[in-house]
N, C-alpha and C positions, 0 to 999 in steps of 0.2 A: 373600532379597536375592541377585542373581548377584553371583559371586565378583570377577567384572571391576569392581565397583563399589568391591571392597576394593582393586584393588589402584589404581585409579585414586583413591582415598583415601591411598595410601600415597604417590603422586608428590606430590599436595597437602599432606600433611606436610611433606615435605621443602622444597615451595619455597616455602608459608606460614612456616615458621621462616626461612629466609634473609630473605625481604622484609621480617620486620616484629621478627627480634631487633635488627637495626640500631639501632630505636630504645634499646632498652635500655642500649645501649653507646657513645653518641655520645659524652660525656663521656672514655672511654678512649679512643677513633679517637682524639677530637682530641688528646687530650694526647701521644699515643703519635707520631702524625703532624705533631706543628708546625702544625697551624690549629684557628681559631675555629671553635663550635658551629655559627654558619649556616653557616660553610661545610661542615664535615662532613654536614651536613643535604643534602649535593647528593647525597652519598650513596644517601638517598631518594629524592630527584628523579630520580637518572641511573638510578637504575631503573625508576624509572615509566615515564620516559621509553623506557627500551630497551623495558620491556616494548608498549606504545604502537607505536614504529617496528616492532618484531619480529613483532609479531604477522600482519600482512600477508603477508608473503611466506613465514614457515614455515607459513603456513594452507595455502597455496599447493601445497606440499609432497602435503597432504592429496586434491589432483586429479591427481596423477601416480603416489601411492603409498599403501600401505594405511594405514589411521589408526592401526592397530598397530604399523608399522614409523614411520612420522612420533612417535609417540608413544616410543618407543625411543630415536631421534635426538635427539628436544627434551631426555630425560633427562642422557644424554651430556653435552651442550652445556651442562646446568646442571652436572655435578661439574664440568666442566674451570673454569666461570666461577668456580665457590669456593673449586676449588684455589688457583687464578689470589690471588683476593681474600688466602687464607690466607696466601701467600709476598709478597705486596704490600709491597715495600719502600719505597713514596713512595702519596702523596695520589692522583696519578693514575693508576699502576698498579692500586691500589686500587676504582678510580671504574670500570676497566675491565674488570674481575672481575665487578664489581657488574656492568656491562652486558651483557657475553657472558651470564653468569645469566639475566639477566632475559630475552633473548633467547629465550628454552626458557615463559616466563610465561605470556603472550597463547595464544599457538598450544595448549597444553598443558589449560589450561582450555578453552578453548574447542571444541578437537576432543572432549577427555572430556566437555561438555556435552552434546555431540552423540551417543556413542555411550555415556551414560548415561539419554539422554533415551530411545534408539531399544532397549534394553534392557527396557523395561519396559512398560506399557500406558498410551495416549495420557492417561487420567485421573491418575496416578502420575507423571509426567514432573518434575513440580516438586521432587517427594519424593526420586526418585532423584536430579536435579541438588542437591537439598539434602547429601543422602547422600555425594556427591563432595567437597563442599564442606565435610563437617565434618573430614573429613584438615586444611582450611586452618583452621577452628575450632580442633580440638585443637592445633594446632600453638601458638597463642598461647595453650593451658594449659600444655602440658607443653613443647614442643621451646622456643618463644622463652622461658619463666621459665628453662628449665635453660640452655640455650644464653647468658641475662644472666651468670647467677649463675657458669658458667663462665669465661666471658668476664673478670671481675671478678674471681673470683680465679687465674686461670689464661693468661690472658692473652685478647685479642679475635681472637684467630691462630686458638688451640687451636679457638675454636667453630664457626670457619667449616671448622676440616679436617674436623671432626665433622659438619659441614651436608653436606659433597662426600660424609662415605659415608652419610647418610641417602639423597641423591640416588640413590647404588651402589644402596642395597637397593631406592629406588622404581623402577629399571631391572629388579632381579630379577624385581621382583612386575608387573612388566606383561607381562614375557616369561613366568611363567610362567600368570597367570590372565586377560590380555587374550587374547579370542580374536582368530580373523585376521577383519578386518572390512573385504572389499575396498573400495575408491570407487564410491561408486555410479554404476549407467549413468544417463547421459544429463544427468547432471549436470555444466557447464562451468564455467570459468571467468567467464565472463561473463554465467552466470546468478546468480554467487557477486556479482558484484558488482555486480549490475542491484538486488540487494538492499537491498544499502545504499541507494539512492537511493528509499526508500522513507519518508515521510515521518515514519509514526509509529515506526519503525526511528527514523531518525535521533534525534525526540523524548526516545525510551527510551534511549539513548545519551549525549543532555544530563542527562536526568534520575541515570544511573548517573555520568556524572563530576560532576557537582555535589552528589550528595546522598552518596556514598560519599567525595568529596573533601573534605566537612565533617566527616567523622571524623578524615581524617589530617590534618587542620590541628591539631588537638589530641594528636591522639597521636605524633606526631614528634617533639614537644618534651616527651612527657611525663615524662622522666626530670630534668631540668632544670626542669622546672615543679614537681613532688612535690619534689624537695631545698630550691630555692633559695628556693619560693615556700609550700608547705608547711608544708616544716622537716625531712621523712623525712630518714635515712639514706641512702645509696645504696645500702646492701644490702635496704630495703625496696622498690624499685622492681623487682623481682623478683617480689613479693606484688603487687604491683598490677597486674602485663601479666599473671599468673595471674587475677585478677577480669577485667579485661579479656578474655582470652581467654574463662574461664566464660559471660560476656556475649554472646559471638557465638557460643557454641555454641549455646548457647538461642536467641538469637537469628533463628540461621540456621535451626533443626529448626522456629523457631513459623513464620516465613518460609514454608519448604516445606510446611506442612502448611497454613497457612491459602490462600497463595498458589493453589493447587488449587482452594480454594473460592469466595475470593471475592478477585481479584487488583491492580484498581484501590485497594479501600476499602484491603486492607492498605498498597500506599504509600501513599497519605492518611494514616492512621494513623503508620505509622512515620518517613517524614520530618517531618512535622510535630512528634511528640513528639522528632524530633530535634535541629529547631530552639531548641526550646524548652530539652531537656538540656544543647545546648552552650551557649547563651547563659547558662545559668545555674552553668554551668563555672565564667567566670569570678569568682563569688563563691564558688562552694563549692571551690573550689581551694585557700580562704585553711584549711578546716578538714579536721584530720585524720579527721571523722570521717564527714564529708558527701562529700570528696574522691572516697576510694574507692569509695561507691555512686554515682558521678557516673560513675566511669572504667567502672565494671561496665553500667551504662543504656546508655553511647556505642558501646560493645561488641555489646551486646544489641540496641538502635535499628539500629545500625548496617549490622549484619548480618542483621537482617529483610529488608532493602529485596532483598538479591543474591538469593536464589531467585527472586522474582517480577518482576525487572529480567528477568534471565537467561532464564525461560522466554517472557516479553513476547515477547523476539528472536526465541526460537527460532520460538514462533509465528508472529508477523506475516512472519519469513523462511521459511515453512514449507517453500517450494521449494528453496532451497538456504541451508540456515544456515550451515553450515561457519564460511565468513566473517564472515559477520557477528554469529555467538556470537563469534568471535574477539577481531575489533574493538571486541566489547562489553567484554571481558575488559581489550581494553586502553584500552577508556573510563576503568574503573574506578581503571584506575594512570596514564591523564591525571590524574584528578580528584587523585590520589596527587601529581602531579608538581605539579600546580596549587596545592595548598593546603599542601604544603610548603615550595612555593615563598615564596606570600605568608606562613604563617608565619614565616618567618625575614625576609622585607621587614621585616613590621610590628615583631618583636623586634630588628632592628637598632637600627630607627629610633626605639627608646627608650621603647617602648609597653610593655615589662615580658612576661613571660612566659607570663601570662594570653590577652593579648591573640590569637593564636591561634586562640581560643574564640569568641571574637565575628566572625572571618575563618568558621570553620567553621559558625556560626550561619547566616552570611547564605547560605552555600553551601548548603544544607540546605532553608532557605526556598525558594530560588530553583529547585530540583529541586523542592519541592511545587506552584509554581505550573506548572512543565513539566506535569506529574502530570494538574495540572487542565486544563488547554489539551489534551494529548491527548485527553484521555476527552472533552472538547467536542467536539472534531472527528472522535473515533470516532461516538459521539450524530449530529451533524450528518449523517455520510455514511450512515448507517444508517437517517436520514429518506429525506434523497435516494433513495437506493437498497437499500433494503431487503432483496433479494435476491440484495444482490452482499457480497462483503466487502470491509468499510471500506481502501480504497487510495490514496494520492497517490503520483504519483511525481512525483520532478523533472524 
């Protein structure tokens, strides 16, 4: 395994813990902050969201400057956004921590997608982007459970100063094991974004914010949901983002390894039984014992899908990914912004805190039938033309 792959695991840590201890600690924002749990929950959103807008224009960065030095920069720009968060005196200084952060998300993955992919040999590509991506897996074993538990007894401040030097040490380990990996010749701008206008590009993009968007419809609320609806403790909601996390490590490793072999059947597979896991959330949510194998599947299902999304792109963009791994990346934290959103709609509006579950069901669903629709019209163009590879553009 090149060494570049650890350390590009190590910025993944650091900024899978920021995106997703949040959830663990909504309960203390808000009380701490003077608002209600949906609103604290924009928390989540305004990052999905930054990461979403961000991702564009620090990819950008990556056609003017090496992916090692872009990747340096995006590090940077995530401590200053968690210092930022950690000294956050009010709700919206807070929101803006959270956004600068996320700022560094999009672009970050997505250029590491890129030169994890080109690291290794064309058959393997999945494996190493999987490889990248367990830094974001472990991160919700070890950094988001210890980062709650700190949080909770030490304040919600202490975790995020703790997040800014995680971020310190994924700076160290890119300067020291990232090699210098100029911009490629002849690769422009406006090859990066002639990409995007690629139809089954675009499909694999629906299909990443809707099927990875039914995850966080449940898990944003899940601290709140395991207490009130449960019965846990709040100090048990630390053991349950640990099963959660365990879920998407597996998750992610079955992902990269099957996705190589066979890449449509796996998301068939996995959003579908995703559909089905979440919908059926919201009854095993009521037991303590069905609960937590439910949060561990959501985890696991969940994080199948991102290897074989991920490499989808890199593929069908084979000419210039940069971008459009980018945009995928911040497919993923639309899907984030989307189903957090409606979760906290449907818990406003008095639907109980279950309700969530059936918001991320239909989201899940709705990515399987993308799923099928593209492989139609992969099928279709491969009649037509046989010899060419499967293209629309718009």
């Amino acid at each position: 395994m090149p060494l570049a792959l650890v350390a590009l695991a190590i910025g993944a840590f650091g900024i899978g813990t920021t995106e997703f201890v949040i959830t663990g600690l909504l309960p203390q924002v808000a009380s701490d902050l003077g608002v209600s749990i949906p609103t604290v929950g924009l928390l989540v959103t305004g990052y999905a969201l930054g990461v979403v807008v961000g991702a564009p224009p620090m990819t950008v960065l990556g056609t003017v400057m090496s992916r090692k030095r872009v990747l340096m920069l995006l590090m940077a720009l995530f401590v200053a956004g968690n210092l930022l968060s950690a000294l956050a005196p009010s709700f919206g200084v807070m929101l803006a921590g959270r956004v600068i952060a996320s700022l560094a998300h999009g672009a970050f993955f997505g250029i590491g997608s890129v030169v994890a992919a080109e690291l290794v040999a064309p058959h393997r590509r999945a494996g190493a982007i999987a490889l990248m991506f367990t830094g974001l897996t472990v991160a919700n074993v070890v950094g988001v459970p210890l980062g709650t538990l700190v949080g909770q007894v030490a304040g919600w401040r202490t975790t995020f100063a703790i997040v800014a030097g995680l971020g310190v040490v994924g700076l160290i380990g890119i300067v020291a094991l990232v090699p210098e990996m100029p911009r490629p010749e002849g690769v422009r701008l406006r090859h990066e974004v002639a990409a995007l206008r690629d139809v089954q590009v675009l499909l694999a993009m629906g299909m990443t914010v809707l099927g990875f968007g039914g995850v966080f419809a449940a898990i944003t609320y899940i601290a709140p949901m395991m207490v009130r609806v449960t019965g846990y403790p709040e100090g048990a909601v630390t053991w349950l983002l640990v099963l959660f996390g365990l879920g998407m490590v597996a998750g992610n490793l079955i992902g990269g390894r099957f996705a190589d072999r066979a890449l449509m059947p796996m998301l068939y597979v996995s959003l579908g039984a995703l559909a089905v896991v979440l919908a059926a959330f919201t009854l095993t949510a009521h037991s303590k014992i069905l609960a937590p194998v439910t949060v561990a599947l959501v985890g696991a299902l969940g994080f199948a899908t991102v290897p074989p999304l991920q490499k989808r792109v890199l593929d069908l963009a084979h000419g210039a990914p940069t971008l459009a791994s980018a945009v995928n990346i911040g497919a993923f934290n639309l899907g984030n912004a989307l189903s957090s959103w409606l979760g906290g709609l449907v818990i406003a509006a008095g639907l109980g805190y279950t309700a969530p579950n059936w918001v991320g069901a239909l989201l899940a669903a709705s990515a399987l039938v993308l799923a099928v629709l593209s492989a139609a019209l992969e099928r279709r163009s491969a009649m037509i033309a046989p010899a060419q590879p499967p293209r629309v553009i718009l």
